[in-house]
MISE-696962 format. One line per 3 residues: number of its first residue (from 1); for each residue x, y, z of N, C-alpha, C, O. Coordinates in pm, 1 decimal, decimal comma. Layout:
N
NUM = X/Y/Z/X/Y/Z/X/Y/Z/X/Y/Z; ...;
This chain:
131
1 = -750,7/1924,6/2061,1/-750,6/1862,1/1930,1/-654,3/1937,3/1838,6/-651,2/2060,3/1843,7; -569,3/1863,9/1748,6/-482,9/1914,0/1679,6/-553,1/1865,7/1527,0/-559,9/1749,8/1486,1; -601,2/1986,8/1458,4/-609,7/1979,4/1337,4/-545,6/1966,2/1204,2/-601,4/1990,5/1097,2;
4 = -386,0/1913,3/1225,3/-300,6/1840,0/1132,0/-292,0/1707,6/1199,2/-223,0/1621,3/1144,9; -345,0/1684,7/1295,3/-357,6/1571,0/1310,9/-422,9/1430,6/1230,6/-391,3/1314,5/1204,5; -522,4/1515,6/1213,7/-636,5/1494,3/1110,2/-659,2/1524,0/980,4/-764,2/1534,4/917,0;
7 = -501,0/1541,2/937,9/-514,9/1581,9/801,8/-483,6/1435,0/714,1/-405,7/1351,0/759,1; -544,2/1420,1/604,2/-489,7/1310,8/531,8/-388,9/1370,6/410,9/-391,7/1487,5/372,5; -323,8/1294,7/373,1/-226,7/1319,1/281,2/-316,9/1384,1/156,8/-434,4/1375,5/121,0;
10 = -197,3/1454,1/110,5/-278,2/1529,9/-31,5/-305,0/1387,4/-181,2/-224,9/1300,5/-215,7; -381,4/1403,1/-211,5/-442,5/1279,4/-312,9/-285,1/1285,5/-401,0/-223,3/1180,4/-384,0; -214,6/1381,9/-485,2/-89,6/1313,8/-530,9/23,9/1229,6/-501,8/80,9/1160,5/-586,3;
13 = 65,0/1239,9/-340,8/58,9/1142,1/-261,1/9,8/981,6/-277,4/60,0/869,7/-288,3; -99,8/1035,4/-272,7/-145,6/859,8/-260,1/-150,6/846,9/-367,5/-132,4/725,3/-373,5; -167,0/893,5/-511,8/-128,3/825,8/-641,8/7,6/800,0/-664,1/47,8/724,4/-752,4;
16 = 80,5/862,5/-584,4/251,5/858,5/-637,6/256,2/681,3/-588,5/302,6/587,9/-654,0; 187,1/677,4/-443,5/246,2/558,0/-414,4/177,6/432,6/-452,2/219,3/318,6/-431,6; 56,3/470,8/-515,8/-9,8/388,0/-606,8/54,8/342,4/-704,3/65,9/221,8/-726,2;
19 = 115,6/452,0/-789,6/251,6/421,5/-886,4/345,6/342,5/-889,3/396,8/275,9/-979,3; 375,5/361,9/-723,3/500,1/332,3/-687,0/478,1/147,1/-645,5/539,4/42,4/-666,5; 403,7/173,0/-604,7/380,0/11,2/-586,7/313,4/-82,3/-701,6/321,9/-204,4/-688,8;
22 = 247,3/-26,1/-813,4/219,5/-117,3/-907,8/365,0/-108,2/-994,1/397,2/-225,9/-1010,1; 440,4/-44,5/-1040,4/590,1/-43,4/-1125,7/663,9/-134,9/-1025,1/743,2/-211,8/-1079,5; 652,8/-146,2/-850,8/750,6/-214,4/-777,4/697,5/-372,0/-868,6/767,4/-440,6/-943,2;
25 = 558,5/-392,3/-830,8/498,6/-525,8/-877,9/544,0/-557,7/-1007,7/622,5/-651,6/-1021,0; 506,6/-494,1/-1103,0/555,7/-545,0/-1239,7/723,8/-546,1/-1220,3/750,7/-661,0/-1255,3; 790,7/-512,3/-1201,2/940,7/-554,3/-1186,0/958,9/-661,6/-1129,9/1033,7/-740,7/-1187,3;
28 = 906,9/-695,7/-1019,2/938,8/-828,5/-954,7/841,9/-945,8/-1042,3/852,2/-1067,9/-1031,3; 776,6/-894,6/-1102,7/705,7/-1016,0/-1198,9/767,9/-1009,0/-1370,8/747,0/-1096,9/-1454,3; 815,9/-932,0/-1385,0/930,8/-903,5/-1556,7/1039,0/-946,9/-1544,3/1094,8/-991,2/-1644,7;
31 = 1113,3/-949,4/-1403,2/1224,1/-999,8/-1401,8/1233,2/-1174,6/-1418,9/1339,0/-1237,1/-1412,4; 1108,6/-1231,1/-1440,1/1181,0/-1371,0/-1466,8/1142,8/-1367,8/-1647,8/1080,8/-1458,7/-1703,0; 1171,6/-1299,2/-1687,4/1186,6/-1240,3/-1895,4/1307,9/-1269,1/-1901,3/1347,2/-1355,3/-1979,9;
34 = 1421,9/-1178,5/-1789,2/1541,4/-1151,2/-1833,8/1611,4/-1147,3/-1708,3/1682,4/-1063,1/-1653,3; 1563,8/-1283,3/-1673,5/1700,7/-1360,7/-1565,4/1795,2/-1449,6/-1615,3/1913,2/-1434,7/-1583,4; 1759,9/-1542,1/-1690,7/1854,4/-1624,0/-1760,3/1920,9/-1571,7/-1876,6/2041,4/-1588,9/-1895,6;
37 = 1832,1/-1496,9/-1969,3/1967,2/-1472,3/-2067,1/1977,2/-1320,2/-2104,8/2003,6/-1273,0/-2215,4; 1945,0/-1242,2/-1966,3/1974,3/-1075,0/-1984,9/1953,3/-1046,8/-1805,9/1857,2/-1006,8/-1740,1; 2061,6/-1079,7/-1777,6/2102,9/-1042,3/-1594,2/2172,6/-935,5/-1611,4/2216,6/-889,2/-1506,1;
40 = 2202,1/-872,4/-1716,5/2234,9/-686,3/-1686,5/2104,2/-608,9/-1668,0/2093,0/-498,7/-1614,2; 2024,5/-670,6/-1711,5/1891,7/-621,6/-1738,1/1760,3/-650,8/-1596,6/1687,9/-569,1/-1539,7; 1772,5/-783,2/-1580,5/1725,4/-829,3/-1462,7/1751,5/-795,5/-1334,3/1674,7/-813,5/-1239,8;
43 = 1897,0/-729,4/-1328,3/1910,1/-710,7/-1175,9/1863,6/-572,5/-1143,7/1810,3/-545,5/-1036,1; 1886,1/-479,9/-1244,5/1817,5/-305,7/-1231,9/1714,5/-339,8/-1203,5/1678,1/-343,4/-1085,9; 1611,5/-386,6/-1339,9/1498,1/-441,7/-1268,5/1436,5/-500,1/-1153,3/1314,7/-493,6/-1136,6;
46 = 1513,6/-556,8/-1073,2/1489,3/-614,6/-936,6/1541,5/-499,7/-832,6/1481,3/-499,4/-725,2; 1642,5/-404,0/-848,4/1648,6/-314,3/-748,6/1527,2/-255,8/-804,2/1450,3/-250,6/-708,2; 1465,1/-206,9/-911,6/1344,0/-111,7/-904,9/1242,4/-148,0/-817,4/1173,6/-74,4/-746,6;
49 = 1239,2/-303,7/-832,7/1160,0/-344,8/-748,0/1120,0/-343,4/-582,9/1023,6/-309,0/-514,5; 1262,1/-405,7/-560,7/1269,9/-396,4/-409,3/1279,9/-242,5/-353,7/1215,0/-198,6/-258,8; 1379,8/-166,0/-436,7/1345,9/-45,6/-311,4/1235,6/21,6/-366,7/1241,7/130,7/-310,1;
52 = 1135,9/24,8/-443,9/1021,8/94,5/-467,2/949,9/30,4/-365,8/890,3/106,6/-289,7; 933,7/-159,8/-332,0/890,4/-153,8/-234,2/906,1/-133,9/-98,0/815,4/-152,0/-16,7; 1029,0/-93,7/-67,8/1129,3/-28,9/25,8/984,7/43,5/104,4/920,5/17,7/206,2;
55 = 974,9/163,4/-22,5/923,2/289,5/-12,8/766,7/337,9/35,7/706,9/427,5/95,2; 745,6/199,0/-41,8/576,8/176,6/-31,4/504,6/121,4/79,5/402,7/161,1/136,0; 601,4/-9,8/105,3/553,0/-23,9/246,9/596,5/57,3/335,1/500,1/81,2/407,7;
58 = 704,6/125,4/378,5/731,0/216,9/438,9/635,0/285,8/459,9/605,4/304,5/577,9; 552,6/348,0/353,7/451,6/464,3/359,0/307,6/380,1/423,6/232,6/430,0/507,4; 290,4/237,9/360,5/170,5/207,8/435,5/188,4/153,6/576,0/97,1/123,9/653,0;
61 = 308,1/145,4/597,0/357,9/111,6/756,7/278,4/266,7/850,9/188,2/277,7/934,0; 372,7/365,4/779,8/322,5/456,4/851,3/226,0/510,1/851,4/219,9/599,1/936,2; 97,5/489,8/760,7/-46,2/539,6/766,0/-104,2/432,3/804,7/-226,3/436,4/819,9;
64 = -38,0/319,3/828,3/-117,1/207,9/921,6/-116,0/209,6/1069,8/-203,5/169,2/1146,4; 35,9/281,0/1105,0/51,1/292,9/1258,0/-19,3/450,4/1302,4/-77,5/478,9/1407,0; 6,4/528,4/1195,9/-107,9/705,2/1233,7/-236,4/627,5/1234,8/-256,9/589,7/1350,2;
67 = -313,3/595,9/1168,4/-407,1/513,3/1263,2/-501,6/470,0/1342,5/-618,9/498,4/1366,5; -402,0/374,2/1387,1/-412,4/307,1/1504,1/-343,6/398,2/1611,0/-335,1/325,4/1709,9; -306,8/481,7/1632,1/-256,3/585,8/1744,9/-359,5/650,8/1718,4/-396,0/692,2/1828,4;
70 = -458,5/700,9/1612,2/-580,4/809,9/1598,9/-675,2/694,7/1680,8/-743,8/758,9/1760,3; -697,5/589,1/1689,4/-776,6/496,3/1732,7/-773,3/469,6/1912,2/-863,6/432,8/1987,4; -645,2/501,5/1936,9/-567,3/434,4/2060,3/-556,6/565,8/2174,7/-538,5/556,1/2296,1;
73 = -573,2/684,8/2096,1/-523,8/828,2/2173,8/-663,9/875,6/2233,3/-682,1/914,0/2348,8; -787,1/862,8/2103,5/-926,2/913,2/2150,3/-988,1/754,4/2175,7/-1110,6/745,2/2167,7; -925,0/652,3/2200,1/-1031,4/549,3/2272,0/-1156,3/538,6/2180,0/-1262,1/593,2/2211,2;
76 = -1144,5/483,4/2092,0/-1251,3/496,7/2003,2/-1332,7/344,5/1993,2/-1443,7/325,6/1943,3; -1241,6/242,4/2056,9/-1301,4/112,5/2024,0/-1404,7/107,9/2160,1/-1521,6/70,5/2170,2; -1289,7/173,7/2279,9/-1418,4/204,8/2425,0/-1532,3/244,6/2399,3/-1638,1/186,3/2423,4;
79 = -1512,3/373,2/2335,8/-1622,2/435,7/2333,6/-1777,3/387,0/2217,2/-1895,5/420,3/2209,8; -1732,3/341,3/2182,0/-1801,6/299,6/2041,5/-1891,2/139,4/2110,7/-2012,2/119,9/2099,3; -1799,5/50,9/2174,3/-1844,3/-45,7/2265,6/-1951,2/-11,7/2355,2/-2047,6/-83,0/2382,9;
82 = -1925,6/104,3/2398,5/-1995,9/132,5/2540,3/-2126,6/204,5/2541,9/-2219,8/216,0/2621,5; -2086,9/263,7/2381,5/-2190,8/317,6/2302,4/-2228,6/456,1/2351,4/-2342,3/501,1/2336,7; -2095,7/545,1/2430,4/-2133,9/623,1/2516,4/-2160,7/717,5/2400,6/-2181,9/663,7/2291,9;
85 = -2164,0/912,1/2410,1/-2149,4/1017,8/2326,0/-2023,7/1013,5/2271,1/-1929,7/963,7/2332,9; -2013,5/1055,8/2172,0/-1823,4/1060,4/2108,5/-1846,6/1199,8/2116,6/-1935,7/1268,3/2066,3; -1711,7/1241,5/2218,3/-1707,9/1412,7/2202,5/-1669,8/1467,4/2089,8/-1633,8/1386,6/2004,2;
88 = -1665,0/1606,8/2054,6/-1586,0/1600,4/1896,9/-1478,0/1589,1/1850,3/-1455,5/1583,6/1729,4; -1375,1/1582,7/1959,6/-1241,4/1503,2/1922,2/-1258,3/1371,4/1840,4/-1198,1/1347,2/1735,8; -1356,9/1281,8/1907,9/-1397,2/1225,0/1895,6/-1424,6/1162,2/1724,8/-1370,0/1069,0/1665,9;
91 = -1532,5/1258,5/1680,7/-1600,1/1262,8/1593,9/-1467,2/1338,2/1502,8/-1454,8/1287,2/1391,5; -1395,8/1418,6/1524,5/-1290,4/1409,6/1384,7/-1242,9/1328,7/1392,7/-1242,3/1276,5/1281,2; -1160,0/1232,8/1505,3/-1074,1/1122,9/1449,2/-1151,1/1024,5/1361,4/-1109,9/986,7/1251,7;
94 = -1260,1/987,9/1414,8/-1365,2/945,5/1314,8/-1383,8/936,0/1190,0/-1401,3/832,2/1126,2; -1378,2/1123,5/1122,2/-1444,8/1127,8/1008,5/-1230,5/1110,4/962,9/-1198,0/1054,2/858,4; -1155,9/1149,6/1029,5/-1049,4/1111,6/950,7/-1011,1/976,3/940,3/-1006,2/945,1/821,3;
97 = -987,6/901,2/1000,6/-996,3/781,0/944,4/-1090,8/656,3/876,9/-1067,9/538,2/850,8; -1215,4/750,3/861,8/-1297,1/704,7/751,3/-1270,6/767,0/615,7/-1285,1/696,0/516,2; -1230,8/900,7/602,1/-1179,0/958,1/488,4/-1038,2/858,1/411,9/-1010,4/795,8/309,4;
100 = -980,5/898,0/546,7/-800,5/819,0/467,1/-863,7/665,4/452,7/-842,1/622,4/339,4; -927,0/582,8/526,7/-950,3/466,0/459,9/-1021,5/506,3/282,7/-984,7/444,9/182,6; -1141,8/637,3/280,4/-1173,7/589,7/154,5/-1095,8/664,1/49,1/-1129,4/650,6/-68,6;
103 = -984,0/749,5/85,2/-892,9/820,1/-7,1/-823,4/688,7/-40,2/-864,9/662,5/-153,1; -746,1/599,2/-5,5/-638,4/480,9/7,7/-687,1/394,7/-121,1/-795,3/359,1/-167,7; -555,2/380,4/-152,4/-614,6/319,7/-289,7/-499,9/153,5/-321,7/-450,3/103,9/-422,8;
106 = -500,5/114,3/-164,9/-402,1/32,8/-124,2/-544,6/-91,6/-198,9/-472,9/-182,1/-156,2; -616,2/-136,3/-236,9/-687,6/-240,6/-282,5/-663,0/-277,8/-425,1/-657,3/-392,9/-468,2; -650,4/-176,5/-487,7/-625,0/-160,8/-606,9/-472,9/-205,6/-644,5/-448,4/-262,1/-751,1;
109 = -399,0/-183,5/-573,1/-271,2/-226,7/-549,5/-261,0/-371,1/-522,0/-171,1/-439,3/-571,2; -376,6/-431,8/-422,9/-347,0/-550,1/-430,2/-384,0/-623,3/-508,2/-331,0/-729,2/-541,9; -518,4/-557,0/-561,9/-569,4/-649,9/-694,4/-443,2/-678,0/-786,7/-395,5/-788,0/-814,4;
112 = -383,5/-502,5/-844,1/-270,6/-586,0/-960,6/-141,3/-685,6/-959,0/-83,4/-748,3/-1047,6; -115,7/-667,0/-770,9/-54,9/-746,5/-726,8/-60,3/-905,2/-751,2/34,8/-974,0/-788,4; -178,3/-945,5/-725,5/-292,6/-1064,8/-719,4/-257,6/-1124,9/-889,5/-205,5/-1228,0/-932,1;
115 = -305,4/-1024,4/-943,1/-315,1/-1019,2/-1092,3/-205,7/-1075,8/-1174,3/-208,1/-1165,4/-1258,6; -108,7/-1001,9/-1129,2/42,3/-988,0/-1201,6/71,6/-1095,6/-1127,5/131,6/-1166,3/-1208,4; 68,0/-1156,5/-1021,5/169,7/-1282,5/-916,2/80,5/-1426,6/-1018,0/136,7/-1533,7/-1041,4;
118 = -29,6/-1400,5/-1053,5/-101,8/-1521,3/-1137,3/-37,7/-1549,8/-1254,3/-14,5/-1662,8/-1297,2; 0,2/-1410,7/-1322,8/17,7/-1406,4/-1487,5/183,7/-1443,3/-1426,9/197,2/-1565,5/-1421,7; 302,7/-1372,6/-1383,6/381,1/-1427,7/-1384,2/456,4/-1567,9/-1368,9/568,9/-1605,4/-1401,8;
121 = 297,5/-1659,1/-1275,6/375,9/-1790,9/-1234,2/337,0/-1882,7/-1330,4/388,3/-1993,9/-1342,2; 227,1/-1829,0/-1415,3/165,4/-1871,3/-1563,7/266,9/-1872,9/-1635,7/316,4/-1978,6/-1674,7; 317,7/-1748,5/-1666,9/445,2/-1713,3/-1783,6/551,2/-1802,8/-1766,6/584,6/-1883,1/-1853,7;
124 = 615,0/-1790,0/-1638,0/778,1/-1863,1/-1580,4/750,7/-2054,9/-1633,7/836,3/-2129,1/-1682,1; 576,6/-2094,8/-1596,3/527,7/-2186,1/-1624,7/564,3/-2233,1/-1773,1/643,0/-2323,1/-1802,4; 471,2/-2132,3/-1882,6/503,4/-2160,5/-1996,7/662,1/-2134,1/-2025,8/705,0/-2200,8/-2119,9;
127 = 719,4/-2082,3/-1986,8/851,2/-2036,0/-2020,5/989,1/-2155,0/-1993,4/1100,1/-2173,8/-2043,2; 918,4/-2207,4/-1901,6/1010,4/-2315,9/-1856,6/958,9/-2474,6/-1930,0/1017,0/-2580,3/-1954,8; 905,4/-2454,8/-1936,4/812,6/-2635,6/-1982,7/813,0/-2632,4/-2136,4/837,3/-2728,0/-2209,9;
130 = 782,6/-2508,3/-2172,5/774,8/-2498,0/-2360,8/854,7/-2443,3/-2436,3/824,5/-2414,5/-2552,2; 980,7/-2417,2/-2379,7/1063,7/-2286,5/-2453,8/1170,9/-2407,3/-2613,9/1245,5/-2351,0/-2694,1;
């Protein structure tokens, strides 16, 4: 057993990219303010967007595939099926990917996602029909 294996990221980490992905969201939902009559303005705004989410999924790519390799290396769906003993390899991959699921603050992210994709198609709505 390798005990950085089992390490989860340090919590500033996962707020950075908490950050990083709600500022990606609001950019890709501000940019229809100042597409038509401020595109010096709109297009920065849209790179903030895209490569912040560059960055973000990147990062949940890779704590989605660490994992599923923590899942895939100690056989955890076998063992758990079969209902045999979990040795304690076992039992850390376990408590680590019950931790990093409840450190992850990837829900919250989708809520404002959710949130902001409503209010923006509301806005572009009023913006276009009533201006």
């Amino acid at each position: 057993m390798n005990q950085k294996e089992f390490r989860t990221v340090p919590l500033w980490v996962v707020y950075f990219f908490f950050v990083l992905g709600v500022v990606s969201a609001i950019s890709f939902r501000i940019v229809i303010f100042f597409k038509d009559d401020y595109e010096h303005i709109a297009r920065p705004i849209w790179y903030i967007g895209v490569i912040g989410y560059f960055f973000f999924f990147l990062y949940r790519y890779w704590i989605s595939k660490r994992r599923k390799e923590i899942v895939k290396k100690y056989k955890l769906v076998k063992s758990l099926e079969s209902k045999e003993k979990l040795s304690d390899d076992q039992r850390e991959a376990l408590l680590y990917l019950v931790s990093s699921i409840k450190k992850s603050r990837e829900n919250y992210n989708y809520y404002i996602i959710f949130i902001l994709s409503g209010l923006a198609i509301i806005f572009d709505l009023v913006l276009t029909y009533y201006r």
